[in-house]
N, C-alpha and C positions, 0 to 999 in steps of 0.2 A: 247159679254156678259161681264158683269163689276161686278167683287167680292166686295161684301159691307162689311162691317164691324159694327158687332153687339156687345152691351156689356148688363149685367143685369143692370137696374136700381132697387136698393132695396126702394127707396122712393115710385116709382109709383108702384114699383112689375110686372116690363115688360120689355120686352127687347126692346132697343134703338137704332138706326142706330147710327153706328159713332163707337169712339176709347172711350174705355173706361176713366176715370181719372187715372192719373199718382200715382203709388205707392212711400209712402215715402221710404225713402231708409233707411235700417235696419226693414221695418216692414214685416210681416210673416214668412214663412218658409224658403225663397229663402237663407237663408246661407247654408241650407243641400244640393245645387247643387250648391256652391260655393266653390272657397278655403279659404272666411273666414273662415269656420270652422277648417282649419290645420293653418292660417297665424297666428290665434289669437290662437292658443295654439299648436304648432306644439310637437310634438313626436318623442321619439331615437327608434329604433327599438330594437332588439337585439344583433344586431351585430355592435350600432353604430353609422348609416346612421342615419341622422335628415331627417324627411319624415314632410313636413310645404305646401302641395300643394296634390291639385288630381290626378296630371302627374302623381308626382315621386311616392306615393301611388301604383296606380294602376301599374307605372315599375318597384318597390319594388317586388309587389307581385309575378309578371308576371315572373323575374328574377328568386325568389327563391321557383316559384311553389304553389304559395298559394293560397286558397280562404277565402274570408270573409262564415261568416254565408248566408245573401241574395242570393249569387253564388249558396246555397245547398238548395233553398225555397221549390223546390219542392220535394227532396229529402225527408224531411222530411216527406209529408202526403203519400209517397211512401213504406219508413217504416211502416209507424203506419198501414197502408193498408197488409205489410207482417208479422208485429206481429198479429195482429188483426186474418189472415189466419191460422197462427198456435195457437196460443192462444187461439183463440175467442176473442170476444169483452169483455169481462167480467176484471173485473182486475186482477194484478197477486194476488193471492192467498199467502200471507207472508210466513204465518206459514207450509202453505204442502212446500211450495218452501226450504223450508231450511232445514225441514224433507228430503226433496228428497236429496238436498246438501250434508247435516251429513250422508244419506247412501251411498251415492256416494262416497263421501272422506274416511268410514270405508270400504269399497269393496275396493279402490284402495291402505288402507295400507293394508287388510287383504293379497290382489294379492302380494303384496311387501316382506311381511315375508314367504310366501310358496315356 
């Protein structure tokens, strides 16, 4: 059995046997899974290190325990899934929220002077 190889044609609006055309080099997205994006403007961290590459990036990180935001994606609808649980889906409410705050904070200096 012999793998073929299909690309779109947007002229005819159908897919073509064969390789599609060769992209020009700089066009679309492909810098974000490149390390053009650190050669052409590389960054000091904070302690220093010039990080100009995806390697050292990602051994930056790895070294001193870090994650980007994308590392935490699903984290977040995790959250909003256990505020949502306590809260309700409703939004926070401002004004009791800070009512309930200012009695909080007069109960913990009232406890303070007794």
């Amino acid at each position: 059995m012999t793998r073929k190889t299909y690309h779109y044609d947007p002229t005819t609006k159908t897919m073509v046997e064969g390789r599609g055309p060769t992209r020009v080099e700089g066009s679309g997205d492909g810098w974000r899974f490149s390390d053009r994006l650190y050669s052409g403007s590389p960054f000091k961290a904070h302690d220093g290190t010039i990080i100009d590459s995806k390697k050292k990036h990602r051994e930056y990180m790895k070294r001193h325990s870090l994650a980007t935001v994308d590392d935490c994606k699903d984290e977040w609808a995790r959250a909003k899934e256990r505020r949502e649980a306590i809260h309700g889906a409703k939004p926070f409410d401002t004004k009791q929220r800070r009512e309930e705050v200012a009695r909080a904070i007069h109960r913990l200096e009232q406890q303070g002077r007794g």
